[in-house]
C-alpha positions, 0 to 999 in steps of 0.5 A: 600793509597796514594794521585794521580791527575787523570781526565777522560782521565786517566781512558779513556785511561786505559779502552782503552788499552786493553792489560792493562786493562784486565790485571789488571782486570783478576789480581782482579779478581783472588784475589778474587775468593777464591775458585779458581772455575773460577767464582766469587759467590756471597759471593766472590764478596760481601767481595769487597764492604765491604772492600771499607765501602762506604756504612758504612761511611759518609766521613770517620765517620761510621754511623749507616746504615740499614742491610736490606738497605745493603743487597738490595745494594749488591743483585742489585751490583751481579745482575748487574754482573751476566748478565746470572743470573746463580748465578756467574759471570765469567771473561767476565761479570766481565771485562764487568761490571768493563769497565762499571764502570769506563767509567762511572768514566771516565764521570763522573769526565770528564777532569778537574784534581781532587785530590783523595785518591787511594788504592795501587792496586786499577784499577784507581790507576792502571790507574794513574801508566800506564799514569805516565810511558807513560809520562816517555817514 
């Protein structure tokens, strides 16, 4: 984990360079379809927010949160990725789902610099790396 500056227009740019983004994103996708079926279940997509404890921590301390609370978030995330609703998500409604995503980052940080602690391999760690080499050229 490391600390990077990133604005909207960092992530915007990213989810714009088609060649990048999908590259990056085929990348997680493939990390996380354990069973190497093509399509992520349920239980394949469920270990990535659970890794992540955002919903476990309260700016870094745990706190105690309700399983059933829990459960319903993770239901509602699937459900949301599996635009077909035949209980997997495949590569094309991944992509879809995680460009949604970060356009609403993108937004939602807007184009003021903030400071934000990334995991290495994270997308928007992903996006902080491409902006800094295109600087670079």
């Amino acid at each position: 984990m490391s600390v990077q500056v990133l604005d909207g227009a960092t992530i915007l740019s990213f989810v714009e360079d088609d060649e990048a983004f999908t590259g990056s994103i085929q990348e997680r996708f493939v990390l996380l379809d354990t069973d190497h079926n093509g399509v992520l279940s349920y239980a394949e997509m469920l270990k990535e927010p659970q890794s992540l404890r955002v919903l476990e921590t309260h700016f870094g301390i745990d706190v105690e949160t309700d399983p059933d609370e829990l459960t319903h978030v993770y239901d509602n995330l699937f459900l949301l990725f599996d635009h077909d609703s035949n209980g997997t998500v495949d590569m094309d409604e991944f992509k879809d789902e995680m460009k949604q995503m970060m356009l609403a980052m993108a937004d939602g940080l807007g184009f003021l610099p903030v400071q934000m602690a990334l995991e290495e391999n994270s997308l928007l760690m992903k996006a902080v790396q491409r902006e800094s080499t295109s600087l670079f050229k």
